[in-house]
N, C-alpha and C positions, 0 to 999 in steps of 0.2 A: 722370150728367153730372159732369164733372171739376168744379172748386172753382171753376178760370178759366169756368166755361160752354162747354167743347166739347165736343160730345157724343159718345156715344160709338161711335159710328157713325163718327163723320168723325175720332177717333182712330187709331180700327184704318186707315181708308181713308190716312191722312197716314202713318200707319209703315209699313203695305204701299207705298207710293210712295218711304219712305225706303228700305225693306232692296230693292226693285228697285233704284235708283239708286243705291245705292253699291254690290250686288253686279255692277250692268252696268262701275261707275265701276273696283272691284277689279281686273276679269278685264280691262277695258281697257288699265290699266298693266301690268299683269303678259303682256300679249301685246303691247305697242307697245315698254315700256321695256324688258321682260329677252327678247321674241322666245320667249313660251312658245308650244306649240303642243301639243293633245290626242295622244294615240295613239289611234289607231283599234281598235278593244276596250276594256275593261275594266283600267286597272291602279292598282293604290295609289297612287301617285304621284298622278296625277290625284285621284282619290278624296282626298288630304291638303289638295292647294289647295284640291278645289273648295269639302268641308267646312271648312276653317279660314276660307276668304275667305267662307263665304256666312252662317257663325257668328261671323265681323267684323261681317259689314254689319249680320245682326239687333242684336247687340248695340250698335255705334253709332246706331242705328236707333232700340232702347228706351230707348238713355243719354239721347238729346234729347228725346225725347219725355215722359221721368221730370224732367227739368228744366222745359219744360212743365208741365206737370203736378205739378210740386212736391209728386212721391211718390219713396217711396224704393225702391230698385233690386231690393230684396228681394222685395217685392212682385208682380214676375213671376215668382217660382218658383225661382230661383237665386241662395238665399242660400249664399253662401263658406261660412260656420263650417258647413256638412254636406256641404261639397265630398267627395264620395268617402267618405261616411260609409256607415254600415249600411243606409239606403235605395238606394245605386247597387250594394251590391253582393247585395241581395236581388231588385235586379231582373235581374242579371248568371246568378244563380241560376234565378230563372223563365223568364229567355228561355231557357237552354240547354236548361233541364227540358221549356219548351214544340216547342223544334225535338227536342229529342231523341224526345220522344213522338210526334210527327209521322211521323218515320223509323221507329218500334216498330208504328205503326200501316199504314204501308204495306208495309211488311216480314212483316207479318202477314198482310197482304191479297195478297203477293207479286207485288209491282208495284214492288218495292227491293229493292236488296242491297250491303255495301259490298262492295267488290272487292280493297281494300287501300290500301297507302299511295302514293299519289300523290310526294311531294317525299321526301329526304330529308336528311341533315346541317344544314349551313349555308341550302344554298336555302329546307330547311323553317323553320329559324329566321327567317331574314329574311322571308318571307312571312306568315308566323304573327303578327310583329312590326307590319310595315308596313300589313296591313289590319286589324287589331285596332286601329292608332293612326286608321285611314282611318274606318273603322266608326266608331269613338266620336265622330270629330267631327262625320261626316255626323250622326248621332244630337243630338248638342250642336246642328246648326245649325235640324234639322226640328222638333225637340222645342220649342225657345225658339222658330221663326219662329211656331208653328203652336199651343204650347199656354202658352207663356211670356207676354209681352206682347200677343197677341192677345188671350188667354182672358182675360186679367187687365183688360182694357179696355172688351169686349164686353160682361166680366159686369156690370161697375157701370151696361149700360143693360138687357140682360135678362135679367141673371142667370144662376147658373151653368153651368146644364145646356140650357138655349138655348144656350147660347154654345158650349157643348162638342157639342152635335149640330152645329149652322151650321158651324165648321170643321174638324170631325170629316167632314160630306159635302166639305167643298172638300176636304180632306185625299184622300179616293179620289180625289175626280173628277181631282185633278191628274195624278194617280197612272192615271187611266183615259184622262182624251182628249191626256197628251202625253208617253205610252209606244207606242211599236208595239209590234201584236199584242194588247194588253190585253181584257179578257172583264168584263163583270158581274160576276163569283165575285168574278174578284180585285179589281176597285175597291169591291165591294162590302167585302170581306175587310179591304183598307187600311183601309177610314172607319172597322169596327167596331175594328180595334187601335186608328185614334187615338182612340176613344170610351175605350175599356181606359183609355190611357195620361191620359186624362182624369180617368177616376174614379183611379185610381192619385196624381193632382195634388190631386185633393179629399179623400183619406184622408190623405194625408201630408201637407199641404200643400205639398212642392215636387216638383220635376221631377224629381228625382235617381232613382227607382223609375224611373222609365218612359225615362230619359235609360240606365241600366242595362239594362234591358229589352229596347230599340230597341236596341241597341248588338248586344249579344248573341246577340239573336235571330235579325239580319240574318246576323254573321258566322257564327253555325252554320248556317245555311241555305245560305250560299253562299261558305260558305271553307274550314266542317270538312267539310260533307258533299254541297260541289260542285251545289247544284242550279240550274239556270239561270234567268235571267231575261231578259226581254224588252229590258229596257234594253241587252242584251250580243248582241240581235240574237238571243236563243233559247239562249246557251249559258252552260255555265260557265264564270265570270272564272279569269283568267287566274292561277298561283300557287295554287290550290284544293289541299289537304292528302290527300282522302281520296279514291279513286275509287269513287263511287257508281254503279250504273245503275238509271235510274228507264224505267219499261216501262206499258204498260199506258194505260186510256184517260185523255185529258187530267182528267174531270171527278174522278177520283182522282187522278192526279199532280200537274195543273196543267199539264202539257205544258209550254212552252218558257215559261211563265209561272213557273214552277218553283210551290211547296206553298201560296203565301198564294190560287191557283186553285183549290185542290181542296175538295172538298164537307167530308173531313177538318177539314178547319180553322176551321170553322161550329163542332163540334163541341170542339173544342178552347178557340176563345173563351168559348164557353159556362160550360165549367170554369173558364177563367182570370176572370172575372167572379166567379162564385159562391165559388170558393176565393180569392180576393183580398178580398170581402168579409167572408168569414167571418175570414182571418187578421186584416184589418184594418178592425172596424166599426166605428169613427167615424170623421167627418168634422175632418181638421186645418185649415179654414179659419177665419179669417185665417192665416197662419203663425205656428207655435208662437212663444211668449214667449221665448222663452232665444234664438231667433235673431233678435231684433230691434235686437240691438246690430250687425250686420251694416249693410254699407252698402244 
């Protein structure tokens, strides 16, 4: 229970009502006043609004909510003084490590193969550029809606690993009932990464490992090495670097689901668990001392 008496149930429920309502309020302006309108597919562009506006709203969302509440802003996991420190960029490291293993493992099982290079000169620079910046923010917005001020809220009424299972499942399920095409494997697959990206927040204390991670993991999945996803209607986004082909039955590929479907990837979490713990066995909660001069 916060200090004022709101519990913390009706925390989380009041800042999921906020980050709805100003991400409905954002994408309202920005299609009435500037006349924005989607492209039908996949492109960075989109992917910049939709992550920068919907990583507004979170964060206008936990600003009020930490005024409320008369805690400080650090506290959900994105203290400044480790912005882009050696936590973002070890998890920058693992996600690549982890999609690249993925591709070594179906490549093995001969159900992969890359084909070559897909873009090149300028077009590959600017793609490279522009979903890398798309990536990170979508990562900044899921990472903070989902393990920032939720987790941060939830725990103080069950604590932390309750907290991190309960929206570790909504994390799939969203990710399951409002994707078409979506399978078990893969919402299954979603909840255990945000479980990952959880324990990842309880060894470090902040999000920046798993905010690195997410980031990473997404763009080599579906920007170095083209795999598709359901969100793109079954294909690869648009701007993709390398031309892959992926063959074979869906419960090893993933099918139009692209890799976080395939049985593979059970496998892989597995490891990224167990070698996550081992690199880093203790727990940094509360957040370390040296960043508490942070706002």
């Amino acid at each position: 229970m916060a200090p004022q008496g709101i519990r913390a149930g009706w925390r989380f429920a009041i800042f999921v009502l906020l980050l709805f309502g100003f991400s409905k309020l954002f994408f309202w302006v920005l299609t009435v006043f500037f006349h924005y309108q989607e492209h039908p597919g996949w492109f960075p562009t989109d992917f910049l609004l939709d992550g920068a506006l919907s990583f507004g709203a979170a964060l206008l969302g936990a600003w009020i909510m930490s005024k409320l509440e008369r805690r400080r802003f650090l506290e959900y996991g994105l203290p400044w003084l480790a912005m882009f420190g050696k936590h973002f960029w070890h998890g920058v490291v693992w996600g690549v490590a982890s999609s690249l293993l993925m591709i070594v493992l179906l490549r093995l099982f001969g159900v992969a193969s890359v084909e070559g290079v897909a873009l090149h000169g300028q077009t590959f620079a600017k793609f490279a550029l522009l979903w890398a910046a798309a990536f990170l923010l979508l990562s900044f917005a899921e990472e903070f809606a989902y393990r920032g001020y939720s987790q941060a809220a939830l725990t103080d009424g069950m604590g932390f690993w309750p907290a991190a299972v309960l929206l570790s499942a909504i994390f799939g399920a969203v990710h399951y009932f409002f994707k078409p095409m979506e399978n078990w494997m893969d919402g299954l697959s979603v909840g255990l990464f945000g479980l990952f990206w959880c324990f990842t927040l309880r060894r470090t204390g902040t999000l920046w490992f798993a905010i690195g991670f997410h980031a990473m993991s997404d763009y080599a999945d579906m920007v170095l090495f083209a795999q598709p996803n359901t969100g793109n209607n079954g294909q690869s986004l648009t701007g993709h670097l390398l031309n892959v082909s992926y063959r074979g039955r869906d419960w090893l590929t993933g099918g139009p689901r692209g890799t976080e479907a395939s049985a593979l990837e059970f496998l892989i979490l597995a490891l990224l668990f167990f070698a996550f713990a081992w690199v880093y066995p203790r727990d940094s909660q509360p957040v370390r001392r040296e960043l508490q001069s942070g706002f």
